[in-house]
C-alpha positions in Angstrom: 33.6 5.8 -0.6 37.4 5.0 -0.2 38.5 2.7 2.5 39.8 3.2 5.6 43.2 1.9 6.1 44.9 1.4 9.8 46.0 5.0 9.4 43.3 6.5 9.1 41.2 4.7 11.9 44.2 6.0 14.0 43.6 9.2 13.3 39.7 9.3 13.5 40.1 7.9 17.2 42.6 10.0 18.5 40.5 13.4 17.0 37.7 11.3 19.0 39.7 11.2 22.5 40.3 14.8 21.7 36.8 16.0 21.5 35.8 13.6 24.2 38.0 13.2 26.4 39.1 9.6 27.3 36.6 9.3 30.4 33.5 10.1 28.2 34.3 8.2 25.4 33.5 4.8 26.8 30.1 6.4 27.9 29.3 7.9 24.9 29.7 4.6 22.5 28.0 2.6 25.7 25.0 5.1 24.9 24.9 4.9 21.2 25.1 1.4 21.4 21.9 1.3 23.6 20.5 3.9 20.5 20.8 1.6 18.1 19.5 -1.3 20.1 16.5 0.6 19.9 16.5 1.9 17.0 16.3 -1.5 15.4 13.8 -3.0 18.2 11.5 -0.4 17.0 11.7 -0.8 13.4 11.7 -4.5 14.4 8.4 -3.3 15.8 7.1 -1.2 13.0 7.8 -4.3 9.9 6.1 -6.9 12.2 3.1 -4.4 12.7 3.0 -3.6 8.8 2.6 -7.4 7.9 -0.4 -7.7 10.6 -1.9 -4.8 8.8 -1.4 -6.8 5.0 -2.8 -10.2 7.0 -5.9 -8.4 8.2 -6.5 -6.6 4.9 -5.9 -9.9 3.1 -8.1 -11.5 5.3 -11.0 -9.0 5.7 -11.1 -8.7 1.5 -13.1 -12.0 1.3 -15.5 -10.8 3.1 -15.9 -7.7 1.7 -16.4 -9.2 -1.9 -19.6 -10.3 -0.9 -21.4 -7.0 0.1 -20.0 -5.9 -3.6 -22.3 -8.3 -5.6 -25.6 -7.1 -3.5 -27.5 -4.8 -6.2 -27.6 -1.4 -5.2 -30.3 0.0 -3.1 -30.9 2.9 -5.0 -32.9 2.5 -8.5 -31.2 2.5 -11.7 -31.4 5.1 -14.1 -34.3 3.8 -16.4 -36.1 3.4 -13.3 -36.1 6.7 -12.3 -36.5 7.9 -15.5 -39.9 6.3 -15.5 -40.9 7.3 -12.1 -39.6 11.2 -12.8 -42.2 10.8 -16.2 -45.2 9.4 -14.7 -45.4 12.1 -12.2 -45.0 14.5 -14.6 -48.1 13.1 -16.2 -49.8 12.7 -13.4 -49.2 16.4 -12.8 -50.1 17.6 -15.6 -53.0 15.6 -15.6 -53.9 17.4 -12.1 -53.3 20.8 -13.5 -55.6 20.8 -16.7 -58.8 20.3 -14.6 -57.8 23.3 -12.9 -56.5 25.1 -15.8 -60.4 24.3 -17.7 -62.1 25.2 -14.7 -60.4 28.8 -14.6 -61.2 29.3 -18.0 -65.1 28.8 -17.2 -64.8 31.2 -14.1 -63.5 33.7 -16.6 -66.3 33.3 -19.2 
């Protein structure tokens, strides 16, 4: 971006007084000066709410490592495994009785 010399700031306020006429101009920088006034109070704002988050998060992960190491409630795979196959014997189990007695209704 070049720099402005005295020239050109010259020339940039007197196009100004022309669009704004020299009774609106002191209003109009009075109200973009209140803009940016708050503008930066609210990103003021939104930074010093961001690090509250990262101090609550930082300080709420302690305590969240200790519900990580308590095993699992549900059983592990193996355990299953050995559940699923003794029910499937005991099933099976169940079903030849019926299966034998069938066959000696039949005879």
């Amino acid at each position: 971006m070049p720099n402005l010399g005295p020239m050109e700031w010259i020339l940039i306020l007197l196009v100004l007084i022309l669009l704004f006429g020299a009774k609106k101009l002191p209003d109009t920088a009075r109200a973009l000066g209140q803009s940016l006034r708050m503008f930066k109070k609210e990103t003021s704002k939104m930074s010093e709410e961001d690090e509250e988050r990262q101090t609550v998060k930082a300080q709420a992960e302690p305590v969240a490592q200790p519900a990580a190491q308590i095993p699992p409630a549900t059983p592990s795979v193996e355990e299953r495994l050995r559940a699923l196959e003794e029910e499937n014997r005991r099933l099976r189990e169940s079903q030849q009785p019926v299966s034998s007695q069938n066959e000696q209704r039949s005879n």
